[in-house]
C-alpha positions as CSV (number, residue, x, y, z in Angstrom):
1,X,0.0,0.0,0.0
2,X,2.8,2.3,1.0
3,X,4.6,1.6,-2.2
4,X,1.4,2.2,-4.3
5,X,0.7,5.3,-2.5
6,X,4.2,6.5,-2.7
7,X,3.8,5.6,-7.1
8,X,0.6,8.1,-6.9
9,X,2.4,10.8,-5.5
10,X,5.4,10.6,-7.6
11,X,2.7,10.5,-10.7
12,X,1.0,13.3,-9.4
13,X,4.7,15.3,-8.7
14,X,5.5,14.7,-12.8
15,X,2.7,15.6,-14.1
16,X,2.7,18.9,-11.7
17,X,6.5,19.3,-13.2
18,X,5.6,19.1,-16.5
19,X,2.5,21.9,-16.2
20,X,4.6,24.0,-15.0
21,X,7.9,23.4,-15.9
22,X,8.5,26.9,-16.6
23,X,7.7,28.4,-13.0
24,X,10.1,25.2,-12.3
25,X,13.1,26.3,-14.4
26,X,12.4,30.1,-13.7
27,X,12.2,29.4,-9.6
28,X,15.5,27.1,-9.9
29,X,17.5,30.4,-11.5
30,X,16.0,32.4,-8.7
31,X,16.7,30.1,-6.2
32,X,20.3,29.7,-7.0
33,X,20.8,33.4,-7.5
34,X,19.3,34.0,-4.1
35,X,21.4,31.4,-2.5
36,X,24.9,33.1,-4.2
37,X,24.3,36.1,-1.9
38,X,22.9,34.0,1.1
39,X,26.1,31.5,0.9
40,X,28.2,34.8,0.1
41,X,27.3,36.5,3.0
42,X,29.4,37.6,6.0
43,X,27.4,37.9,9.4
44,X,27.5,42.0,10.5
45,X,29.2,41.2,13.8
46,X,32.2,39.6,11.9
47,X,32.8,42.3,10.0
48,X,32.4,45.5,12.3
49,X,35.3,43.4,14.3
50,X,37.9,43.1,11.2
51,X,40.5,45.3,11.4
52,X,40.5,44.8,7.2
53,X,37.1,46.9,6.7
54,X,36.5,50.9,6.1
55,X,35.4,52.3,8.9
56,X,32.7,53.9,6.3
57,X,31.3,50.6,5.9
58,X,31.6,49.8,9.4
59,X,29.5,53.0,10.3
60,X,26.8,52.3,8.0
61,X,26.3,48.9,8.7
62,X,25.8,50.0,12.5
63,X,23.3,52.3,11.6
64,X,21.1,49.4,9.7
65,X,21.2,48.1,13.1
66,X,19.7,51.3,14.6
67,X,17.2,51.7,11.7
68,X,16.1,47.4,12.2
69,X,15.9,48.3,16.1
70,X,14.1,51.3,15.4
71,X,11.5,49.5,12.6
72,X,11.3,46.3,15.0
73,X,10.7,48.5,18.5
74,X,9.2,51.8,17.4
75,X,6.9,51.4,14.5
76,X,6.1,47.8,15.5
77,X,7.4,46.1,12.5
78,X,7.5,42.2,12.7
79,X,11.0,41.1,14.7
80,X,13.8,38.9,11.8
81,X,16.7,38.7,11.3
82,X,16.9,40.4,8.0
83,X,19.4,42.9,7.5
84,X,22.4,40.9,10.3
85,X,24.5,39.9,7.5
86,X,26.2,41.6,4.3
87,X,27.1,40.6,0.7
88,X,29.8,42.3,-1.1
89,X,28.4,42.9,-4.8
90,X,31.6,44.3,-5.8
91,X,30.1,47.4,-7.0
92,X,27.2,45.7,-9.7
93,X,23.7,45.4,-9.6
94,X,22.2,41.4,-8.1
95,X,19.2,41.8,-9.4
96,X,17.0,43.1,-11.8
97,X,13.0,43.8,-12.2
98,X,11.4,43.7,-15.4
99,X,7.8,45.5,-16.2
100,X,5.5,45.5,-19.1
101,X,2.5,47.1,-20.1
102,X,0.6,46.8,-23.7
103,X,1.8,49.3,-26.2
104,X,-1.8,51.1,-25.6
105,X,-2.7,50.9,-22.1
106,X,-1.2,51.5,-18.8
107,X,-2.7,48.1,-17.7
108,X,0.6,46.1,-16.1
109,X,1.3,42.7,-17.9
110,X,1.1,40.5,-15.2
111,X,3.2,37.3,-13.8
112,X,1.5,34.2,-12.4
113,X,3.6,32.3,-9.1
114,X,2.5,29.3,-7.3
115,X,1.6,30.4,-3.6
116,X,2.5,34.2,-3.9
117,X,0.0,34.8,-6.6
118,X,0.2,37.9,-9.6
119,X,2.8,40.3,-9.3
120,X,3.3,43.3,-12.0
121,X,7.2,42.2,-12.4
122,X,9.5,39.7,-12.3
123,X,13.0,39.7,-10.9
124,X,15.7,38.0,-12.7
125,X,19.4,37.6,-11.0
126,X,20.7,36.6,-14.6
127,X,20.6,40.0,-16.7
128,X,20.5,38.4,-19.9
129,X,17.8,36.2,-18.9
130,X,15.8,39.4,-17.9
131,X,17.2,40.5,-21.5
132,X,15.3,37.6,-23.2
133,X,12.1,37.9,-22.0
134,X,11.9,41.5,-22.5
135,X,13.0,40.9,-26.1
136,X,9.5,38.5,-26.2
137,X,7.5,40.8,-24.8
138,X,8.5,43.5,-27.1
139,X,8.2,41.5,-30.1
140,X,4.1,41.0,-28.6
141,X,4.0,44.4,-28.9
142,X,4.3,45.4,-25.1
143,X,5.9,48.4,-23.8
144,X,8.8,47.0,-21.0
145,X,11.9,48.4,-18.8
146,X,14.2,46.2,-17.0
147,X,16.7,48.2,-14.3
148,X,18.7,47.1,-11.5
149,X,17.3,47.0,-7.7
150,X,19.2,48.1,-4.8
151,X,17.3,45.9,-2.3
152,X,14.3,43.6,-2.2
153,X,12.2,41.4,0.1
154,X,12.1,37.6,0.4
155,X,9.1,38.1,1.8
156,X,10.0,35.9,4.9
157,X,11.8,32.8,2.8
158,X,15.2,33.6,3.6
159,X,17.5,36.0,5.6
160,X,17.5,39.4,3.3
161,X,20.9,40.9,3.4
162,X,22.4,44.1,3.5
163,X,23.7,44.8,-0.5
164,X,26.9,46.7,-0.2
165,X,25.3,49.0,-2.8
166,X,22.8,49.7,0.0
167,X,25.8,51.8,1.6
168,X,26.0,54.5,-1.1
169,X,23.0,55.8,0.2
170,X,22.6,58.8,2.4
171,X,20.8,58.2,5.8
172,X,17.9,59.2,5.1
173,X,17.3,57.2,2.1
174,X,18.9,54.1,3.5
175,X,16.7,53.9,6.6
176,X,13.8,54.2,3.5
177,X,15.0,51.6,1.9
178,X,15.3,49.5,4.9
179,X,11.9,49.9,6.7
180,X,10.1,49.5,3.3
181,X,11.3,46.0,2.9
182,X,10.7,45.4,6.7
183,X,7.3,46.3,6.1
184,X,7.0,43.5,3.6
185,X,8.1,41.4,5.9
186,X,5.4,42.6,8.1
187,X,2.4,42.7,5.8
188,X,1.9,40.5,2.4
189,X,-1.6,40.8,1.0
190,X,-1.8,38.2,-2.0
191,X,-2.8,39.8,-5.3
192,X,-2.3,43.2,-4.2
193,X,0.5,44.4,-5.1
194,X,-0.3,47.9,-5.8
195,X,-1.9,48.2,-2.1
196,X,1.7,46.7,-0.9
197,X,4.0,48.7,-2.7
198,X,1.9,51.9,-2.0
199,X,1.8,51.2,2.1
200,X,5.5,50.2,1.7
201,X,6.6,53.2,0.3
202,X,4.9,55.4,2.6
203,X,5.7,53.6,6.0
204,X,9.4,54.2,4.2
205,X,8.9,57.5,4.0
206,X,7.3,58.8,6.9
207,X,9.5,55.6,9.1
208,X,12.6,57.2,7.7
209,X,12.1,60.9,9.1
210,X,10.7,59.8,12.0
211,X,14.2,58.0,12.9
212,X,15.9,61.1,11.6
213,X,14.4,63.7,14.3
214,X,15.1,60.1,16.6
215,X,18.6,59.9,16.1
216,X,19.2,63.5,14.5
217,X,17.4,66.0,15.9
218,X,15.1,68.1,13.7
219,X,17.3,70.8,12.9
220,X,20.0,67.9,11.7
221,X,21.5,68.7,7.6
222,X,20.9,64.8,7.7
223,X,17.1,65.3,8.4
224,X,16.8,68.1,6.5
225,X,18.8,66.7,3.0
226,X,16.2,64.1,3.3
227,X,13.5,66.5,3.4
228,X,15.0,68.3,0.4
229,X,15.5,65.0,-1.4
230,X,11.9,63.7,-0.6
231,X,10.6,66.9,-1.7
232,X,12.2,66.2,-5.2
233,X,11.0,62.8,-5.5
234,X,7.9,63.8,-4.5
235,X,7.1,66.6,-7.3
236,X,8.1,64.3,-10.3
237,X,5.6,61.5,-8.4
238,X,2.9,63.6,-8.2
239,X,3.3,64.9,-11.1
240,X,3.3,61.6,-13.0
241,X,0.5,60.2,-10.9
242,X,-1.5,62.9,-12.1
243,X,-0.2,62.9,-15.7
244,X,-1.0,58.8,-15.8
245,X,-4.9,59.1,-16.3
246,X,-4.4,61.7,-18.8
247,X,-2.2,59.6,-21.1
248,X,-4.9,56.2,-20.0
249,X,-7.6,58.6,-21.5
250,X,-5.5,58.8,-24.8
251,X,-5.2,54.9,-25.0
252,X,-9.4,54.6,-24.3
253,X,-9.9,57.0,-26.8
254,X,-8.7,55.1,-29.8
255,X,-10.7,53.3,-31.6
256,X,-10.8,50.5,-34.4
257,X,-10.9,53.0,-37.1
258,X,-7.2,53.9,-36.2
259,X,-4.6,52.1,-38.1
260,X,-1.7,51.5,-36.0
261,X,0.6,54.5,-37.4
262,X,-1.7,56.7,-36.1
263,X,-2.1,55.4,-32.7
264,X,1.6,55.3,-32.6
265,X,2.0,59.1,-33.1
266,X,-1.0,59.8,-30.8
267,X,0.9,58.0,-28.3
268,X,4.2,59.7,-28.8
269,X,2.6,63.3,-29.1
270,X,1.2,62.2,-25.8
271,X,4.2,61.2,-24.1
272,X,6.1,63.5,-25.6
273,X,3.8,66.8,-24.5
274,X,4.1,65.2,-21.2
275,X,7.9,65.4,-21.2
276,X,7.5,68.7,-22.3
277,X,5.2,69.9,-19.3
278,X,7.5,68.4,-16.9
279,X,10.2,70.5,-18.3
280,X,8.6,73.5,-18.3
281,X,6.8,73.1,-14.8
282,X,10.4,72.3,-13.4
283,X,12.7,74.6,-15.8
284,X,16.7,74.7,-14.7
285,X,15.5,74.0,-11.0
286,X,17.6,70.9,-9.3
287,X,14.2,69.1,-9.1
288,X,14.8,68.3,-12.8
289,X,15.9,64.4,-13.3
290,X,18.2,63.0,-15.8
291,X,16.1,61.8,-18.8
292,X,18.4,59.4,-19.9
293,X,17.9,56.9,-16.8
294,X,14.2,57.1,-17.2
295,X,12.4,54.8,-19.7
296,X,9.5,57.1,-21.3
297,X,7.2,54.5,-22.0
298,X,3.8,53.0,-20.1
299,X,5.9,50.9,-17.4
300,X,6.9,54.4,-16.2
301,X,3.3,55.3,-15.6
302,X,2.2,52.3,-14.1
303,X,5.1,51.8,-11.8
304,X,4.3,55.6,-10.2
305,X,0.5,54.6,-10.0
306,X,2.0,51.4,-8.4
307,X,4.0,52.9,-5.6
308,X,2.9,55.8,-5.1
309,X,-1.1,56.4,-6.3
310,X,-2.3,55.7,-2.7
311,X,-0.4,58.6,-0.9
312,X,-2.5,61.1,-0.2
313,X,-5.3,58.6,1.0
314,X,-2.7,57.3,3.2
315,X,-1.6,60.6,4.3
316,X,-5.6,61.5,5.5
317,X,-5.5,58.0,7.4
318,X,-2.4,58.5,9.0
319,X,-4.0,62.3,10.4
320,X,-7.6,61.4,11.1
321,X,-7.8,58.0,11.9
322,X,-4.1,57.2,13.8
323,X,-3.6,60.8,15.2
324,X,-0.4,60.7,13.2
325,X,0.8,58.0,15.1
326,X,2.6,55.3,12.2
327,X,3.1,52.7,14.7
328,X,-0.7,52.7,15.7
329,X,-1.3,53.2,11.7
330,X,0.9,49.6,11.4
331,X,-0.2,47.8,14.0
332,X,-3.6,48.0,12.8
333,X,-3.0,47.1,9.1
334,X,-0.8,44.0,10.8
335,X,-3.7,42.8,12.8
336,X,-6.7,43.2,10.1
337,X,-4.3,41.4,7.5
């Protein structure tokens, strides 16, 4: 019986393997990417005692400690042990994310996982594996951009390590990075990946300054750069966020009559007056970004509407429901999800 049971289940496993023998393949390439840095890495408290290291590394590496303790005992963030061990990268990107959207919509192509669900974007630790399936998706006709990321979250699968790229970063947008992948640690709401990134990015924001005036005081250059810098971000957000239903109003208002020349230059006139606005709204101010890192096309759009749509409904929340309190504001998403 045990041997005939044991026959079933190794039936059942092939047939399994042989649906989805693509997740498999893809999930083996992530896995042993993921497992380069884990078996790369050097525990924190090892390396703050070798005589061999910077003392610049040594002093950022201590203040992920602060920022973890302050995540993990302030805002009420859920207690790991991410962020206790570091991996040399040696100066190049570990992974990168590509997004896709049809050439006419800001709708986000979409990638199925076993247990996690849909996600908007798919992370590849080989670059020209990320290369290739771009190169597909193009050739369907979508609109795609695959760039490096400086940190992500295993979402509770593995130890997440500091990325020595982590350490250019000044300390206001390190302890952003850091509490924003904390808080997917924290919360993980299948399917909703918009919802995640959105709450993500503000707990970032608003964890980040509030262990600046902790640590800094608020008259601090370090609080107040990140103020500056935020500000910045924040202008060419909003401005995209507001820009993104204008352009999705373009897309709707094509229709069949249209060859596909024409809905090509309606699209570029689009894009391109919204280039042009920017430019004009921001002139020779610092505020203005180098348009040769940014990838005008409809992943730009729907990755702003994907972080950073939510914000000012979050902002109200945070005010009149919490009192302004972000741990209260955490602790209650954590216990309804």
């Amino acid at each position: 019986m045990i041997k005939k049971i044991g026959l079933v289940l190794l039936t059942l496993l092939f047939v399994l393997l042989a649906f989805n023998f693509g997740h498999l393949r893809y999930g083996l390439g992530q896995l042993k990417g993921q497992l380069s840095i884990i078996l790369g890495a050097e525990e924190v408290e090892i390396i703050l005692r070798s005589q061999e290291v910077h003392d610049t590394i040594k002093a950022k590496l201590k203040l992920i400690q602060e920022i973890r303790d302050f995540g993990f005992n302030e805002l009420g963030l859920s207690q790991s042990d991410n962020y206790t061990n570091y991996f040399d990268q040696q100066g190049k990107p570990s992974l990168w994310v590509l997004t896709a959207c049809p050439e006419f919509s800001l709708e986000p192509y979409t990638w199925s996982f076993p247990i996690l669900g849909e996600f908007p974007y798919k992370g590849f630790f080989d670059l020209e594996k990320g290369k290739a399936e771009g190169l597909k998706l193009k050739s369907l006709g979508y609109d795609t951009d695959l760039s490096p990321v400086e940190g992500w979250s295993t979402l509770g699968f593995f130890r997440d390590p500091i990325l020595s790229n982590m350490l250019k970063r000044k300390e206001g947008a390190l302890a952003n990075l850091i509490l924003h992948e904390l808080f997917h640690g924290t919360v993980f709401i299948k399917d909703s990946v918009q919802y995640n990134e959105n709450l993500a990015n503000f707990v970032g924001d608003k964890g980040a300054l509030l262990f600046l005036r902790n640590k800094y005081g608020d008259s601090s250059g370090q609080l107040e750069k990140y103020i500056a810098r935020q500000d910045r971000i924040r202008a060419f957000s909003d401005f995209m966020v507001r820009m993104a239903p204008i352009l999705d109003s373009t897309y709707r208002s094509m229709d069949q009559t249209m060859v596909m020349h024409e809905k090509r230059e309606l699209k570029e006139n689009a894009i391109r007056g919204v280039m042009s606005d920017w430019d004009e709204m921001v002139g020779n101010d610092t505020v203005r970004l180098e348009s040769d890192r940014i990838t005008w096309n409809n992943t730009l759009f729907a990755d702003f509407l994907r972080y950073n749509s939510q914000r000012g409904i979050l902002e109200q929340e945070l005010k009149e429901r919490y009192n302004g309190s972000l741990s209260r504001m955490i602790l209650e998403i954590k216990e309804r999800n």
